[in-house]
C-alpha positions in Angstrom: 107.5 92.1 119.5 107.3 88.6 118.9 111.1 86.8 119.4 112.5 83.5 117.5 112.1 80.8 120.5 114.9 79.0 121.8 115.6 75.3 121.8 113.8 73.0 123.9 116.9 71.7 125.9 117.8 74.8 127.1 116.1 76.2 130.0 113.5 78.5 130.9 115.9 81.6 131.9 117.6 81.5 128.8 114.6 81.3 126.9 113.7 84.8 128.6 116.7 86.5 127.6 118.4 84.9 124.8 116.4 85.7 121.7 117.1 87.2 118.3 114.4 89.6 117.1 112.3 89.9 113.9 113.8 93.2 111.9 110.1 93.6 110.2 108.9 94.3 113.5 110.8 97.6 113.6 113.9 99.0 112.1 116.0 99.2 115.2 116.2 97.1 118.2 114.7 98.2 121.2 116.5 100.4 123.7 118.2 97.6 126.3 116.2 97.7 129.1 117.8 98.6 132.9 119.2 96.1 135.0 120.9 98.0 137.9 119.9 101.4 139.3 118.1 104.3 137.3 120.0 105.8 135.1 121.6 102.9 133.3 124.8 102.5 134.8 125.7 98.7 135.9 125.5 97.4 139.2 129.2 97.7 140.7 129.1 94.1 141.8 129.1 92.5 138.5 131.3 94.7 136.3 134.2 93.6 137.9 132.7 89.9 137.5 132.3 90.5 133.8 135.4 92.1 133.1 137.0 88.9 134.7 135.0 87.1 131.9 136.4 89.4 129.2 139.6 88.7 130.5 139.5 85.2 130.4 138.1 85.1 127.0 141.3 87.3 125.7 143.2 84.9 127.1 141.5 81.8 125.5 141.3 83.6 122.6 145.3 83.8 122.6 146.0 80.5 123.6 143.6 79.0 120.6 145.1 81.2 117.8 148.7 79.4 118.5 147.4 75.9 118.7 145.0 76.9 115.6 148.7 77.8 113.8 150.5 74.7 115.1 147.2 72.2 113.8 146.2 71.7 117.5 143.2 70.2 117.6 142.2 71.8 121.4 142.1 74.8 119.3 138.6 74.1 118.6 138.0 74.0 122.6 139.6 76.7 123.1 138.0 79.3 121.1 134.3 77.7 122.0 135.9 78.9 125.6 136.2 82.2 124.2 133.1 82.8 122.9 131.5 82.0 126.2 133.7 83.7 128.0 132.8 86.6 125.8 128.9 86.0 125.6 129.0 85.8 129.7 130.9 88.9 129.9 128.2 91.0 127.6 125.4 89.2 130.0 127.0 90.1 133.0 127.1 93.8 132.9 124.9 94.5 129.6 124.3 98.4 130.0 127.9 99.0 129.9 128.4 100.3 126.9 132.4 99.8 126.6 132.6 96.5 128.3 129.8 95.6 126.1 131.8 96.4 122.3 135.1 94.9 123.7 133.2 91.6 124.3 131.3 91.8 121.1 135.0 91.9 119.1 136.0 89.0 121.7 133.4 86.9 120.8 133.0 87.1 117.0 137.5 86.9 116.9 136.3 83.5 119.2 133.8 82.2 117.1 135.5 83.1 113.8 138.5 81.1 114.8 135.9 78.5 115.9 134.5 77.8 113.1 137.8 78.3 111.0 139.6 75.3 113.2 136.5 73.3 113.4 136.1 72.9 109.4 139.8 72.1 109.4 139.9 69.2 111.9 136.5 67.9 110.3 134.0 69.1 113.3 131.6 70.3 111.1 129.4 68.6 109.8 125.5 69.1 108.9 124.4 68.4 112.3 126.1 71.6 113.5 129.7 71.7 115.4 131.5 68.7 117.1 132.6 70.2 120.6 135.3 68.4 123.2 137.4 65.8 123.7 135.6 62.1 122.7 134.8 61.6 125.6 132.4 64.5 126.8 132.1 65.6 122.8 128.8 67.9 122.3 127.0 68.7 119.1 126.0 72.5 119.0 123.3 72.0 116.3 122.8 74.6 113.5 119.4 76.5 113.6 118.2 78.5 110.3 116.7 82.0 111.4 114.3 83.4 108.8 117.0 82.1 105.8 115.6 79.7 103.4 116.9 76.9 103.8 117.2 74.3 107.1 119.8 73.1 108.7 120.2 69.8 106.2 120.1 72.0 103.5 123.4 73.6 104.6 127.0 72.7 102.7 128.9 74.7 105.1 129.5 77.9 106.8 132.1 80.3 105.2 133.6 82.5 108.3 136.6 84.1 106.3 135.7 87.8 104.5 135.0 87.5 100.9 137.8 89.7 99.0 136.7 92.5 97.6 135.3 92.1 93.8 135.5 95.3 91.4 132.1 94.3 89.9 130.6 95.6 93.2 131.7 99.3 93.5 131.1 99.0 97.1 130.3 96.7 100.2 127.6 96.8 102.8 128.3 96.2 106.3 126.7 96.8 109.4 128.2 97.2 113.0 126.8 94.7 115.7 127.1 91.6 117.0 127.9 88.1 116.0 130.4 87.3 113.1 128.7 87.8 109.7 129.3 84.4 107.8 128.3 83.2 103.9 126.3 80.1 104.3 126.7 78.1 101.1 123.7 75.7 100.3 123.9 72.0 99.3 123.9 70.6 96.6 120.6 68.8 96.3 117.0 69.0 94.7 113.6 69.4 96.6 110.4 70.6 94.9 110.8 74.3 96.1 114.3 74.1 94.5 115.1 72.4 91.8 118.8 71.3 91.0 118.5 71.8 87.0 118.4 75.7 87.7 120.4 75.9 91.0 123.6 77.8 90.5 126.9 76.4 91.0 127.6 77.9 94.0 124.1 79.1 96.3 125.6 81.4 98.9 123.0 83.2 101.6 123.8 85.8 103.9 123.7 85.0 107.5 124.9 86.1 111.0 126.6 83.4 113.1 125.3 83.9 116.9 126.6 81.1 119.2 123.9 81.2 122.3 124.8 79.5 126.1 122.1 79.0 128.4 122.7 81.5 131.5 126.2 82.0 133.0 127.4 80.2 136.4 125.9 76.6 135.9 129.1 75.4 134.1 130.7 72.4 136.0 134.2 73.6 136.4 136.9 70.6 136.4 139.5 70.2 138.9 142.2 69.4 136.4 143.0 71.5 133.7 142.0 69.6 130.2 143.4 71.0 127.0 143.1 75.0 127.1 139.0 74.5 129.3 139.3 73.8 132.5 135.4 73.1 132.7 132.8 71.1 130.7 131.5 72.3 127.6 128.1 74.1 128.5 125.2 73.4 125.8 124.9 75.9 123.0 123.2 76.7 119.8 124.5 78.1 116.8 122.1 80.4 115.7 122.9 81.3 111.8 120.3 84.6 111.3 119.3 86.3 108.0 120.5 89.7 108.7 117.5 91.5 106.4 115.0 89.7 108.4 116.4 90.0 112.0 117.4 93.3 113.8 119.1 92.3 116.8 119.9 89.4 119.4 118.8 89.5 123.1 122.1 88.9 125.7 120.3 89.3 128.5 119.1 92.8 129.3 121.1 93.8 126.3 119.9 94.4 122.8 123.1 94.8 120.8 122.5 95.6 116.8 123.1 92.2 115.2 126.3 92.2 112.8 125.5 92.2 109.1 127.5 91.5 105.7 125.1 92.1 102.9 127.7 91.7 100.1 129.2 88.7 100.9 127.2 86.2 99.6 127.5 88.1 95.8 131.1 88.2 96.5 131.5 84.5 97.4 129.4 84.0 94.1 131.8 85.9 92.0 135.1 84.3 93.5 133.4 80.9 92.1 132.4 82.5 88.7 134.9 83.0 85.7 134.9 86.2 83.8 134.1 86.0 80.4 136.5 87.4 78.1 136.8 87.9 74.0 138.0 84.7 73.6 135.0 83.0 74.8 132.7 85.8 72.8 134.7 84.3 69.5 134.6 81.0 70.2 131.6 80.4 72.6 131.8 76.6 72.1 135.4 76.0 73.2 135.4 75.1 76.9 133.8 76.6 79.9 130.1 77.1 80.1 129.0 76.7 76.6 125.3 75.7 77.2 122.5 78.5 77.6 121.3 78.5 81.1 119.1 79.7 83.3 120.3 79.9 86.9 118.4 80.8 90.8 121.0 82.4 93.1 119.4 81.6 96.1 117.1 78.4 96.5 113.5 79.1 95.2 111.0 80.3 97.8 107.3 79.9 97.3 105.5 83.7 96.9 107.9 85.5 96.0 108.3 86.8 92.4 112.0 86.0 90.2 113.2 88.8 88.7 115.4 87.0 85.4 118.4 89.6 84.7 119.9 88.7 81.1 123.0 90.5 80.0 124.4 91.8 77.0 127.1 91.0 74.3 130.4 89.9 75.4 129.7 89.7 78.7 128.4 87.6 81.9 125.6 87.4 84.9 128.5 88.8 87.1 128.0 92.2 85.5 124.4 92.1 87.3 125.9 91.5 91.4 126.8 95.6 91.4 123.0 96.0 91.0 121.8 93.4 92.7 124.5 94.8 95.7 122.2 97.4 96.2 118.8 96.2 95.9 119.7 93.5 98.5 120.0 96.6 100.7 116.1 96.9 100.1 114.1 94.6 102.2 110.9 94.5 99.9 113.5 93.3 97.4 114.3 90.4 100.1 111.0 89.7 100.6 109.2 90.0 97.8 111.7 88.8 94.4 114.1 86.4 93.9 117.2 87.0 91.5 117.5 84.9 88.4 120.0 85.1 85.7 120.4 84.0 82.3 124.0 83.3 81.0 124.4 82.5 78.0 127.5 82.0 75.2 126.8 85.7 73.6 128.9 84.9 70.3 126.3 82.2 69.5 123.1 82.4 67.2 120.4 85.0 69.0 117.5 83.0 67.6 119.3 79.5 69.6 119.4 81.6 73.0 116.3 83.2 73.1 114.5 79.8 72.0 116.6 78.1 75.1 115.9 81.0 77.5 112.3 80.4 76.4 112.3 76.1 77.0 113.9 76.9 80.6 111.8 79.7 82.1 108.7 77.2 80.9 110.9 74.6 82.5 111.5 76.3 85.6 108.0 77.9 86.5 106.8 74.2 86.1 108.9 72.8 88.3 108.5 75.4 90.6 105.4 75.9 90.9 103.5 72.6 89.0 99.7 73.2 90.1 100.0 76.9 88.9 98.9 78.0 92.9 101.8 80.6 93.2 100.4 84.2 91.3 104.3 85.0 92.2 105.1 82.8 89.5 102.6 84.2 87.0 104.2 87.7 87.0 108.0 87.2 86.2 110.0 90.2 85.4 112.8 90.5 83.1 115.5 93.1 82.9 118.0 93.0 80.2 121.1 95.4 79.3 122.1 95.5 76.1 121.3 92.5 73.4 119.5 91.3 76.9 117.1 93.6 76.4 116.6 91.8 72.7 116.0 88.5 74.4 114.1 90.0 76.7 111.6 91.0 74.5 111.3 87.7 72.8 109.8 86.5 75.5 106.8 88.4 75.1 105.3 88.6 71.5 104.3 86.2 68.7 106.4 85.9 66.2 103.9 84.6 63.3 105.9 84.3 60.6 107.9 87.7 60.5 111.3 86.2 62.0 110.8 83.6 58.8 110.1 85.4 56.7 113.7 87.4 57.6 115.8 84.7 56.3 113.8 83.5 54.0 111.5 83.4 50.7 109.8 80.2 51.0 107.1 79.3 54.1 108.7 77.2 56.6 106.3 73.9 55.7 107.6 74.2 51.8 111.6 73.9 53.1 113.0 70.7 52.5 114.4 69.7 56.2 115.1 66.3 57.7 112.3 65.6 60.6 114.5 66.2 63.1 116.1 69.2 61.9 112.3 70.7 61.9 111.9 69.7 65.0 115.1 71.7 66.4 115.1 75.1 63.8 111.1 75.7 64.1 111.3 76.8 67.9 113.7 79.1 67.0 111.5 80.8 64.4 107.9 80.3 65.6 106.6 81.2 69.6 103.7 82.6 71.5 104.6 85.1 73.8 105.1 83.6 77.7 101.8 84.0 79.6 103.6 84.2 82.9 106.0 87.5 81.9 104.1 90.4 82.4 107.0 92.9 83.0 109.9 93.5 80.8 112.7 96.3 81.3 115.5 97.0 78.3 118.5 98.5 79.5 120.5 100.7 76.3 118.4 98.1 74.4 119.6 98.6 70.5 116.0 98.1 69.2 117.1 99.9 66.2 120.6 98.6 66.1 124.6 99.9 66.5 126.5 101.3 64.2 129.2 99.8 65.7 128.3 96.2 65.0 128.5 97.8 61.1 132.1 99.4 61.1 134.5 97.5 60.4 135.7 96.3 64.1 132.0 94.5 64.2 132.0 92.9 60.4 135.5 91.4 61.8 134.1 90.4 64.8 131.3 88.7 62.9 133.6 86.8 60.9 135.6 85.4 63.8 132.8 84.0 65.7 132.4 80.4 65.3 129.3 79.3 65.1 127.8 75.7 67.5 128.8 72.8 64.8 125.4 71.2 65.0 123.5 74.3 64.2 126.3 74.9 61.5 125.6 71.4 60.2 122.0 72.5 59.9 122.6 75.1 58.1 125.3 74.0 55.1 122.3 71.0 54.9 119.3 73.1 54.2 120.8 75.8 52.6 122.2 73.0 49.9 119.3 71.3 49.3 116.8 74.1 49.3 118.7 76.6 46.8 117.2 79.8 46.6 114.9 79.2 49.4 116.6 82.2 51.6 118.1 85.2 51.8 121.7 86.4 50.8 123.3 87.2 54.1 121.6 83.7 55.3 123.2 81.7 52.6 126.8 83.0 53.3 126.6 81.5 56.8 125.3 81.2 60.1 124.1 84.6 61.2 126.0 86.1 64.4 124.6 88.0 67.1 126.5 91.1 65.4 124.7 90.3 61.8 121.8 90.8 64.2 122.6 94.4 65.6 123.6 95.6 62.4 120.9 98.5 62.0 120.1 97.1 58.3 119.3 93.9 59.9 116.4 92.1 58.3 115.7 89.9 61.8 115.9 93.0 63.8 113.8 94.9 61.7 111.5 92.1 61.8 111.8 91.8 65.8 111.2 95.6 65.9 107.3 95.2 64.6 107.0 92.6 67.3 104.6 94.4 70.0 104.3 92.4 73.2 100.4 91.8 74.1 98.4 93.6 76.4 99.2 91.9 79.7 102.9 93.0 79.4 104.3 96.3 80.4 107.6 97.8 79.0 109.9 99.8 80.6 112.8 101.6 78.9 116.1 103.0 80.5 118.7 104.8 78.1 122.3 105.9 78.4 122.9 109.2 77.2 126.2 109.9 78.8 128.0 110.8 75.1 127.3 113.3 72.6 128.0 112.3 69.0 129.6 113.6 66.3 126.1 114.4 64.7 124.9 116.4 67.9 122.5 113.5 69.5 123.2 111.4 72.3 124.1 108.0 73.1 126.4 105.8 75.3 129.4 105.2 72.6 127.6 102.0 72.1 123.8 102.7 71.3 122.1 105.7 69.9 119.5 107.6 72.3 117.1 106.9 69.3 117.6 103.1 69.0 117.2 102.3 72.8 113.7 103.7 72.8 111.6 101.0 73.2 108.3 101.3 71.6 105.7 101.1 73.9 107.5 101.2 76.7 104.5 103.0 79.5 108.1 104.6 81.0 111.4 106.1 79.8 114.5 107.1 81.7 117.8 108.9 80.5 120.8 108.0 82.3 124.1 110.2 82.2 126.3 107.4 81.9 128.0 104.7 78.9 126.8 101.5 78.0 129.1 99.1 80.4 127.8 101.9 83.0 124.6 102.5 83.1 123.1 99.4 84.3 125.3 100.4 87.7 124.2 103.7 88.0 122.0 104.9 90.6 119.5 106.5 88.9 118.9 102.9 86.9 118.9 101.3 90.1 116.2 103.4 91.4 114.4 103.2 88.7 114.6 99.6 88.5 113.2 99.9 92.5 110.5 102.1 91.6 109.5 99.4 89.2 109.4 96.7 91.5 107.3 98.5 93.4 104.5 99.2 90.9 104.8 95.4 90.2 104.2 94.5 93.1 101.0 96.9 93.6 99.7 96.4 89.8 99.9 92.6 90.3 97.8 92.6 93.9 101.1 91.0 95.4 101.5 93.7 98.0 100.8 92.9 101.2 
């Protein structure tokens, strides 16, 4: 099994038996090998010198916490103490199985609190942790294991558990070693990742593993100094990607390395506002108002971005309960990248498609600019709901059907100001994206809701207010071209309910739409209700109108339409698609 080498600095010994191993190698660590006699048990000389070392870490530990309440600065010493107090005691006696989890809580209590008291007496910086008095001060530098991003790429390290989110119906966790941390990225722009689609807030899963060279070459002082009464021995601070790596050599010892899966998508949605009916009426009055496109973790070259778009009245967080469990996948680590679209859902469907358009052109460029990536020439899309809708835009040519919707005249004939051509034809007129060859619709109402046509939706509709430039546009060419369109055009600026109306002229026309040859359809349906007229649907969506024409595979999902993007039998589907992808596409490997 080949093992992540250790720093330079540190010396050959520790090299030998301080490593953290590849999880792709195999799924468990190997059985620690035997130090003392056969049958595993340790030899009785250095139990006793370990449980010393347990004991003094409890005590350091102790110590640090007050100071670390009163602002003491020697906090920070004090619980580096404990961690190698805690580290030396798993070393020294590694096949002893008790000793061994009582040091493991010791040291990730230790290195918690270490990282806690560092960030708050400014001793972290990007250079790692600032260790000691000025005098004899040491840097233990941060090293990157398997995540994708290096150590000047790191805004800090979050050691505090996320609090639990009810978008994520659960939380993975694994047992182990080390203290599993959020690592949140900086905020800058490289080539691989771009700034202009970055999310606010990038947050990675890691596992924080301080690692000391071999115990008993520490220069103990004569005179107690703060709460060490030795010199600060040399360390690394490992920060491991927990999907990647399986466990972390302590000498002899192989101890399961710790793991938080969920709290990175948790530290995400702390940072992320819910969206609420207020901002589905009024989606330009404060907060995030522009379309977007956003990467959740820094782009990495060869592997594929999977761009989840969500439905009506609601946000990208409704997406973290799925992508919770495919993270628990590692072809999903490996192989995709999540993307999200958010965008204000009460504005025109035409604008937001046409911007989701411009920014996955935008983004693929940057991302990829000599077109050498075949990752980035076989994007999927997933959309629930009106996502689905978008989705689909993405992948057929509209001619002139969406036109011819609104209106009775060809475009060209239409009296518009040059710039207002410029702006309304994109919204109208596209070629389906050559890079998307994968689309998935999610209680997709391809053939409309009812709902949006009782009366809750028509005063919906009329609430919404639409973006006062596009509004602008509209009172101007509707005045000076009259009779040029449509009735329901002519009253005002259609909504995104005017387009889910099943009578819809733009959704009828969207409906002919079929996606060329290169693209395959998926189709997943809720069917958790039955109606009053003996069918199914998911109180939202008929069975009938999610059925997405074409679509080379169709699911039925006993759940509703909030639901059934979180249910399990989506998300499996959803896996089993990625998989085909993966081997349709000769990316598999």
């Amino acid at each position: 099994m080949g093992r992540v080498s250790v720093a330079g600095w540190l010396h050959a010994a520790a090299a030998a038996a301080m490593a953290i191993m590849p999880a792709m190698a195999c799924a468990a660590p190997s059985p620690p090998r035997t130090a003392g006699p056969a049958g595993g048990s340790p030899v009785e000389s250095d139990l006793p010198k370990a449980q010393g070392h347990l004991r003094r870490a409890r005590e350091a530990l102790k110590a640090s916490c007050e100071m670390l309440g009163k602002c003491d600065r020697h906090a920070v010493d004090g619980y580096y103490l404990a961690c190698e107090e805690a580290w030396n005691a798993a070393w020294t006696a590694p096949e002893c199985r008790d000793l061994l989890i009582d040091a493991a809580d010791a040291y990730a209590d230790g290195l918690a609190g270490l990282l806690e008291s560092t960030r708050r007496h400014g001793r972290m910086g990007c250079e790692g942790l600032r260790i000691g008095p000025a005098g004899r001060q040491i840097v233990v530098p941060f090293r990157p294991q398997a995540l994708p991003v290096d150590a000047t790429g790191i805004a800090s390290v979050e050691p505090q558990a996320q609090p639990d989110d009810r978008r994520l119906s659960r939380r993975h966790l694994r047992d182990g070693f080390g203290l599993p941390v959020v690592v949140r990225v900086a905020n800058r722009s490289t080539p691989e990742n771009p700034r202009d689609f970055a999310a606010a807030r990038q947050s990675l899963a890691a596992t924080a593993v301080l690692r000391f060279a071999v115990p008993g070459a520490e220069n103990r002082l004569e005179k107690f100094v703060g709460p060490a009464a030795l010199d600060h021995a040399p360390a690394v601070l490992d920060l491991a990607n927990p999907v990647e790596i399986a466990a972390v050599h302590i000498g002899s010892a192989n101890p399961h390395l710790a793991a938080d899966l969920s709290a990175p998508l948790l530290d995400v949605l702390d940072g992320t506002p819910r969206s609420n009916v207020i901002g589905f009426l009024q989606p330009f009055t404060g907060g995030a108002t522009t379309p977007h496109l956003e990467m959740l973790e820094p782009h990495q070259p060869g592997r594929v971005p999977v761009v989840f778009i969500h439905g009506l009245a609601s946000d990208e967080g409704t997406w973290f309960d799925m992508l919770n469990e495919l993270r628990t996948w590692p072809e999903f680590h490996r192989r995709y990248e999540p993307w999200v679209f958010h965008y204000p859902t009460g504005a025109a469907f035409l604008q937001s498609s046409a911007s989701l358009r411009r920014q996955l052109q935008d983004a693929v460029r940057q991302c990829d600019p000599e077109g050498r990536d075949p990752a980035m020439r076989n994007l999927v899309l997933v959309g629930h709901s009106m996502g689905g809708l978008h989705a689909k835009m993405q992948v057929v040519q509209s001619s002139d059907h969406l036109w011819n919707a609104v209106a009775t005249v060809p475009f060209e004939q239409v009296r518009l100001r040059p710039e207002f051509r410029r702006l309304v034809r994109p919204f109208y007129f596209f070629e389906p994206l050559p890079f998307v060859n994968r689309v998935v619709c999610i209680a997709t109402p391809h053939r409309g809701s009812l709902i949006a046509s009782l009366g809750i939706g028509r005063l919906a509709s009329l609430t919404v207010r639409p973006p006062p430039q596009l509004k602008a546009v509209h009172d101007e060419v509707v005045r000076t071209n009259p009779g040029a369109f449509r009735p329901e055009f002519e009253r005002r600026v259609p909504t995104t309910i005017d387009i889910l109306q099943p009578d819809s002229r733009t959704l009828g026309a969207l409906r002919e739409l079929r996606p060329p040859c290169w693209v395959t359809m998926h189709s997943v349906v809720g069917v958790g209700h039955a109606s009053l007229t003996g069918g199914r649907d998911d109180c939202v969506v008929s069975e009938e109108s999610a059925h997405t024409d074409g679509a080379v595979s169709e699911v039925c999902v006993p759940a509703t339409h909030t639901k059934v993007h979180h249910h399990p039998q989506t998300i499996a589907e959803l896996r089993r698609i990625l998989t085909q992808h993966l081997i349709e596409t000769g990316l598999a490997r």
